[in-house]
N, C-alpha and C positions, 0 to 999 in steps of 0.2 A: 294815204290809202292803207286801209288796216287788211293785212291778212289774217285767214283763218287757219293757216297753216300751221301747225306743231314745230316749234323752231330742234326739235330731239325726234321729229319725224327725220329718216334715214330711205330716198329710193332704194337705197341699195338691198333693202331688207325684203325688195321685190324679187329677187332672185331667189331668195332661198323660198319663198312664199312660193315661189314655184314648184322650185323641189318636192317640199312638204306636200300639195295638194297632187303629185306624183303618188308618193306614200300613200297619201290617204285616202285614194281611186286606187290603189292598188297596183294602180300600171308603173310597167318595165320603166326605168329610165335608159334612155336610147340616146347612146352618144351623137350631141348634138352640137358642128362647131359655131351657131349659133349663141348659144349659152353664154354666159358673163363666166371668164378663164375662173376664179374664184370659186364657184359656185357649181363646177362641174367637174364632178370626181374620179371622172374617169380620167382626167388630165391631169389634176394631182397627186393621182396615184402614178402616173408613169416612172420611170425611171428616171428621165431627164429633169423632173421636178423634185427629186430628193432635195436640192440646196433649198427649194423654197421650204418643205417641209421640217427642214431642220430648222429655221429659221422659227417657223411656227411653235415648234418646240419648246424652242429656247423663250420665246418670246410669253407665250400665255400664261406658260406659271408664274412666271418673274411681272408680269403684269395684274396677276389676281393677289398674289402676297404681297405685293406691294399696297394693294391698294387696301388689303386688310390687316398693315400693320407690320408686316413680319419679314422683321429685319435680318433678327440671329436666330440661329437653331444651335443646337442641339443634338447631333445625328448618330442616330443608335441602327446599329443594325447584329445581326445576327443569323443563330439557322430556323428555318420557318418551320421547321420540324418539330419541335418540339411546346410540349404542351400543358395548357394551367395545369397546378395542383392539382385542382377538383377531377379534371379529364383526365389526369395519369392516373391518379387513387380507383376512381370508377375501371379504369382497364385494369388496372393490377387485380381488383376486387374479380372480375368477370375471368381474369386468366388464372386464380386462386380457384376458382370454381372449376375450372376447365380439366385444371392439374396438367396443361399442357407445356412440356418444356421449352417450344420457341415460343409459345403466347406469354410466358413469364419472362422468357430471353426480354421479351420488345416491351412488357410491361415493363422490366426493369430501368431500361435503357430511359421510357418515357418520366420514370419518376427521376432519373437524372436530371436529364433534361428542363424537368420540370422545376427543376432547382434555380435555373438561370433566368426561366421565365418567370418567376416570382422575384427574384433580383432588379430583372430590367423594368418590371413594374414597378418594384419601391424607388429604383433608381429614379424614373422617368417621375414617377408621383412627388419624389424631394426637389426636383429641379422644380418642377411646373410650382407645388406651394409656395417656395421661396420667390419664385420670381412675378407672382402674382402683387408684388409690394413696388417693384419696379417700375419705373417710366416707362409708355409705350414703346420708347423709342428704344429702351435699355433691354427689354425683356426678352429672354432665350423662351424660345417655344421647342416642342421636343418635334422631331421631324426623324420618320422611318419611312422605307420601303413601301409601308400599307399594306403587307398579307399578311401571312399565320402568324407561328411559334413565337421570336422572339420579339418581331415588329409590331406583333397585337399587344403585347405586354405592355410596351412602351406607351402606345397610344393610349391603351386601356389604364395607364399610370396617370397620364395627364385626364383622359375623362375622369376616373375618381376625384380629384376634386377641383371638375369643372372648369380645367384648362382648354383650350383649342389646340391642337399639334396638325402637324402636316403630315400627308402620304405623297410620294414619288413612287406609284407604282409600274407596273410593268407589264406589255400583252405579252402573253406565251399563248403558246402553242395547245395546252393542258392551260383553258383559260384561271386566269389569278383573281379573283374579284378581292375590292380594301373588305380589310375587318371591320367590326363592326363599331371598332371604340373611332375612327377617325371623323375628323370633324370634317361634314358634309363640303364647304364649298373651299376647303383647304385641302382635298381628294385628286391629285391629278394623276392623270393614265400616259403614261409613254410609249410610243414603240421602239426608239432608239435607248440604246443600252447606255451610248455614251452622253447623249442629252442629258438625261438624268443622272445620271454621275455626276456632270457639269454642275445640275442644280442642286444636285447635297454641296457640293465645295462651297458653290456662292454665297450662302450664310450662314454658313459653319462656322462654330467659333468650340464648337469642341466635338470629338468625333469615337464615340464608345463602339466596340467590337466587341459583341460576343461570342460565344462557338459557334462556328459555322461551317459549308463547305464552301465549294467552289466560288458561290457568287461573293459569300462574305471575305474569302482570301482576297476576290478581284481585289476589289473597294479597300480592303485594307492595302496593301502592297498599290496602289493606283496611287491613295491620299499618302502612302510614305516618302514616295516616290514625287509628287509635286511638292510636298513640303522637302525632302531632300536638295530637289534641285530649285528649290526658292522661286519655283510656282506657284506655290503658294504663301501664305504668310504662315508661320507657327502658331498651330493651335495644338491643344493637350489633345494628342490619342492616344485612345486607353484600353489595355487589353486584359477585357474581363475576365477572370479564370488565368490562376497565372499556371494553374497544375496543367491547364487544358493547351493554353499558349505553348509553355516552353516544351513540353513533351513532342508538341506538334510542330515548331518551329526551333533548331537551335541557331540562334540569331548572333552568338561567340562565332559560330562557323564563318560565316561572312567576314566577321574582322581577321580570325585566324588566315583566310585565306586572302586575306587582301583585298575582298571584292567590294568593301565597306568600310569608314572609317570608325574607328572606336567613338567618337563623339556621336555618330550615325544612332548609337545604342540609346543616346540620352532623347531622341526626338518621340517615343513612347513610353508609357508607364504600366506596370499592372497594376489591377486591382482586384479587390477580392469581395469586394461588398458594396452596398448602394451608397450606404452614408461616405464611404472614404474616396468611391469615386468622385463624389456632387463634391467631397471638401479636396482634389486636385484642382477640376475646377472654377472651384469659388478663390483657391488661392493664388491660380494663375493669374487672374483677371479682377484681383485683390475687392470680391465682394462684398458688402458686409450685408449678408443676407445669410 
């Protein structure tokens, strides 16, 4: 007996066909315990359903990269503050016209700034060239956060020359939407802070910090911190800006006071430029790329 039936046909896609045709009459969806648990958001959103959602989390992206390849990253983060060359020069120019002394203060600051975003582009543009010669299986893709300052840079390194990289973005509250350099279905959105944390470790094989504030200390002091207590395995983190680091960090304090061991100093490096970060590591992981 032959059927006609699509053996990639799925019932379950009647559910959301429901949903949708909701949407698109425009009418209210009216909590209905009818409804397939799956398929109705007013039940996955509860409180009680956090485990599942975490679960979901964890699962989707590690299931889309996967299935596009993407083993190792890369993981650059930074402060989202700061901005291209071309964006600080243009405000400098407009605060030079102004003759306003804080619109020059914030122009200045921005062509600082601007300094680390053209960094983390070159950086992220030598990793992506180099490892485009590599095995599928071998190949570091560059993966950031997905918003401004210095996460656009990176992505924006690998789009120049026509790499794919990852975003693990973030809903806030003051919505975040990805840059524009990231690659379309390599974009994922979280709402859990620590999920995504999770998914920068899981194929991390090297972990670059640039200046940052608060979110960029988390994630550094998180990854020190697992890698410390060999939760993680040793990978090179590297802390961009060593004037910007040690000024902001004195990391001798901890040994001096006991709170860390002097070996603890050796689990990061600084660097000061793209070419000498990408050759920490290429020499870790003894590339010959």
């Amino acid at each position: 007996m032959q059927s006609t039936q699509d053996i990639k046909d799925s019932p379950l896609a009647d559910a959301w066909a429901e949903l949708q045709a909701h949407a698109a009459a425009g009418e209210p969806l009216i909590p209905n315990a009818y409804r397939l648990a799956f398929a109705d958001p007013e039940f996955l959103l509860r409180r009680e359903a956090r485990g599942i959602r975490f679960q979901l989390e964890m699962l989707k992206p590690d299931l889309d990269q996967t299935a596009a390849g993407v083993e190792h990253t890369v993981v650059v983060f930074g402060s989202a503050r700061f901005p291209s060359l071309e964006s600080a020069q243009e405000v400098m120019a407009q605060a030079q016209a102004s003759n306003d002394p804080q619109a020059l203060k914030q122009a200045t600051q921005g062509l600082q700034g601007a300094h680390y975003y053209e960094q983390a582009r070159a950086f992220a543009r030598h990793v992506s060239q180099a490892c485009k010669t590599m095995t599928a299986s071998e190949r570091l893709y560059i993966c950031t956060g997905g918003g401004p300052g210095i996460m656009e840079a990176a992505n924006r390194g690998a789009h120049d020359v026509g790499a794919a990289s990852v975003a693990l973005n973030i809903a806030l509250p003051h919505e975040q939407a990805a840059n524009p350099y990231v690659t379309p279905h390599l974009s994922f959105k979280f709402h859990y802070f620590a999920l995504r944390k999770m998914h920068f470790m899981m194929r991390a094989k090297a972990l670059v910090a640039f200046p940052g504030g608060f979110g960029t200390l988390d994630e550094l002091f998180e990854i020190l911190t697992l890698v410390q207590t060999r939760k993680a395995k040793p990978v090179p983190i590297l802390l961009f800006g060593s004037a910007y680091w040690t000024q902001l960090v004195n990391f001798q304090v901890l040994v001096d006071e006991g709170t860390i061991s002097a070996e603890d100093l050796s689990l990061f490096h600084y660097v000061n430029d793209a070419e000498q970060a990408w050759a920490v590591i290429r020499d870790f992981y003894k590339l010959a790329v």
